[in-house]
N, C-alpha and C positions, 0 to 999 in steps of 0.2 A: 207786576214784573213778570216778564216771560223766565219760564225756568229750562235750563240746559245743564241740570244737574245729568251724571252721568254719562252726559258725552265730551266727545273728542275733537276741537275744530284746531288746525291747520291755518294760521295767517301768515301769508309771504308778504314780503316788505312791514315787519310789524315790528321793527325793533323804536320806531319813534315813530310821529305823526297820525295820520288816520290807522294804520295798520294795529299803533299801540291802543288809542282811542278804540277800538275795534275788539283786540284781547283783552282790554280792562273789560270792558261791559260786559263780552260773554265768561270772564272769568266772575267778578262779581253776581253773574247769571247761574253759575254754580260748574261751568262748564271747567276743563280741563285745556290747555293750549297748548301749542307747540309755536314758540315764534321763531320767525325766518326769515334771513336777511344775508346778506352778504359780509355784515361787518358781524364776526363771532363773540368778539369780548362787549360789543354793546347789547345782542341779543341777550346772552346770558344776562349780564345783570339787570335788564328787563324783566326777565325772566323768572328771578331770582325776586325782582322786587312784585311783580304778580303774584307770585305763588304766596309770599310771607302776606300781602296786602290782603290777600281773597281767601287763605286758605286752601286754594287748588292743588294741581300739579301742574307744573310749566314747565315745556324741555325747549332748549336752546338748539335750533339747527340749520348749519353754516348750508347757505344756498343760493348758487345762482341761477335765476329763474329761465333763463334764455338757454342753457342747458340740461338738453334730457338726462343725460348722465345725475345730473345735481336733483334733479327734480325725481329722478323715478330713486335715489337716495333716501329724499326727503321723505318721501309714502311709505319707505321701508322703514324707516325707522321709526318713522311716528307707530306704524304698525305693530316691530317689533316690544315697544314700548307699551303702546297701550291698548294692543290687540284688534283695533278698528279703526275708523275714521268717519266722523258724521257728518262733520259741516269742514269746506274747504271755502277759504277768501281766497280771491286772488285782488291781493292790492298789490304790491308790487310794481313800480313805475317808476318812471323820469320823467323831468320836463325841462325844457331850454327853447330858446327863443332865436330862430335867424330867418333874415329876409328870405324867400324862394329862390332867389339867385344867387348868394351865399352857401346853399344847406349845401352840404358833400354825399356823397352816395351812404358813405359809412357812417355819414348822422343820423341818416334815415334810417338805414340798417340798424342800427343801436336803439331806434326808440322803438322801431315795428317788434325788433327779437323783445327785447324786455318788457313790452309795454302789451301786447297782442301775441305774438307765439309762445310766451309764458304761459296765457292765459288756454290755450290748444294744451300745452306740455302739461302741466298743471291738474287741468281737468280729466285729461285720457289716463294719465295716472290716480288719481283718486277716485276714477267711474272705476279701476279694476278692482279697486275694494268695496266698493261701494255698493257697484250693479250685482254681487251674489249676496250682499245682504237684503236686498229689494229695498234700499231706501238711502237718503242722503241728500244733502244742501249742498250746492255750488253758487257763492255770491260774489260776483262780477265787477271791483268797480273800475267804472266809466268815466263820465265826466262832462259837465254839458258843453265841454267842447269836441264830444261829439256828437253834441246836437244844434250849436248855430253857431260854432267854426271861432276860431281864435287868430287874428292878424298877425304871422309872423310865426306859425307854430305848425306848419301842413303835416308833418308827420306826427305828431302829438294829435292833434284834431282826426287826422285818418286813423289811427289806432284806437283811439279811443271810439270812435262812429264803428270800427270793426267789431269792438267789443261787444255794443250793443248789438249789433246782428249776430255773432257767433253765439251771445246768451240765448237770441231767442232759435238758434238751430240746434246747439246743444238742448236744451229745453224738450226739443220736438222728440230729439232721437232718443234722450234718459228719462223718456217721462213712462215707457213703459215698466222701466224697474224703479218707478217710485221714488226715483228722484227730481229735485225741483232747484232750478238754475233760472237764477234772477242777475239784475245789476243795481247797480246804485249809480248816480252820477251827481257826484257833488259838486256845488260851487265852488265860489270862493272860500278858503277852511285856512285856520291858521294853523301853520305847521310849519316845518324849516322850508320846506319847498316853495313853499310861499312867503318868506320871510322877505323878498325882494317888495312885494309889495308894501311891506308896513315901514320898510327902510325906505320908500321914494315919497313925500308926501301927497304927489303931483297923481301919480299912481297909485295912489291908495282912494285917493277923493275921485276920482275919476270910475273906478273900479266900485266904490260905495256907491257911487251917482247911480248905476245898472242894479243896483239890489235894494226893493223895494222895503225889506226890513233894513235896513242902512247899516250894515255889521257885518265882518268876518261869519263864518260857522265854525265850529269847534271839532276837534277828530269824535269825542262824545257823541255829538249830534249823530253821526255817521254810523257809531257805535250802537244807537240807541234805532235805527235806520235797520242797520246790519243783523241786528238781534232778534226781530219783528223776522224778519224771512229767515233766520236759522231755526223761528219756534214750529214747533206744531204747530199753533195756531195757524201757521199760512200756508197751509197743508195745499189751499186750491188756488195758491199763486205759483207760476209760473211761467218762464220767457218773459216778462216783466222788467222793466227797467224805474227806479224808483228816483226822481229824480228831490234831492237835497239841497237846494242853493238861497233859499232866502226870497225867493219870488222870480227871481233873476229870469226864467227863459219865458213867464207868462205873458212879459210886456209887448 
């Protein structure tokens, strides 16, 4: 097991799903969290049930990611709390589904702000802590929808494809002060976000049919994904995108 006793990581969008998947592992890893979410009363008792579960410290903080104001908040407070920051996720996302000639400008708007300019907002706030300590994790996830594109999803698929390139430009410019910025891009994972799919049966076998181990992946997996690039050990990865999906994009 990687250990991340004594540090401090930051998950946005972590009050359920991959995000929680994501603070369990590095809390069971020995690490300290701060979860982040929009929705305040479900963060805390996340929060609440981490910290009692691992032993840790877990702070609950209300944020929305698409605003600077909320985001350079967030860095302050984790900060004032627990006087640094070592490892930042940015999970945080949406996703919805509409034909190209359907999408409205402000669809698009809503999934690029939250899903890709968070991920900008996010980062350039935690490089101000991070860059005078000479070191720090930034883990990215993506999705391999953007990597071979999703029917019915352009702005999802385009935010996500940005993600991956913005990891490997951040990468370039923080790698002098010793930090290391990767992604992750999971498949198919069960979580409420995807809950549409285990509800259609048509769409669930259709969606197994693409994944060579024939199953969902679990927010764990992701967690266990995630934790590998917050350790030391992967001290000489970076700009990397780690891709999680059950075989899915080899075929």
């Amino acid at each position: 097991m990687f250990n991340l006793k004594n540090k401090v990581a930051v998950i946005t969008g972590s009050r359920r799903g991959i995000g929680r998947g994501i603070a369990e592992v590095f809390a069971k890893a020995g690490a300290d969290v701060v979860i982040s979410d929009v929705d305040q009363k479900e963060s805390e008792q996340t929060a609440r049930q981490i910290a009692a579960k691992y032993k840790v410290k877990a702070l609950a903080i209300r944020c929305d990611v698409s605003k600077k104001s909320d985001v350079d908040s967030l860095l302050r407070q984790t900060v004032k709390k627990f006087k640094k920051v070592d490892i930042l996720v940015n999970n945080a996302g949406i996703f919805f589904q509409k034909s190209l000639l359907d999408y409205k400008e402000e669809d698009w708007d809503k999934m690029v702000d939250i899903n890709l300019k968070s991920i900008y907002l996010c980062s350039q706030a935690a490089a101000r802590y991070m860059i005078p300590m000479k070191k720090g994790k930034i883990i990215n996830i993506a999705s391999i929808a953007g990597i071979i594109g999703y029917p019915g999803a352009a702005a999802y698929c385009a935010s996500k494809g940005g993600i991956i390139n913005l990891t490997k430009e951040l990468a370039l410019e923080l790698a002098a002060y010793k930090i290391n910025v990767n992604a992750i891009a999971p498949g198919a994972i069960d979580t409420p976000m995807t809950a549409f799919l285990k509800n259609n049966k048509k769409i669930l076998q259709q969606t197994l049919a693409n994944i060579p181990l024939k199953r969902m992946g679990k927010p764990e997996e992701i967690g266990y994904a995630a934790l590998f690039l917050a350790s030391e050990e992967a001290g000489y990865v970076t700009g990397q995108t780690v891709v999680v999906d059950g075989g899915w994009t080899i075929q």
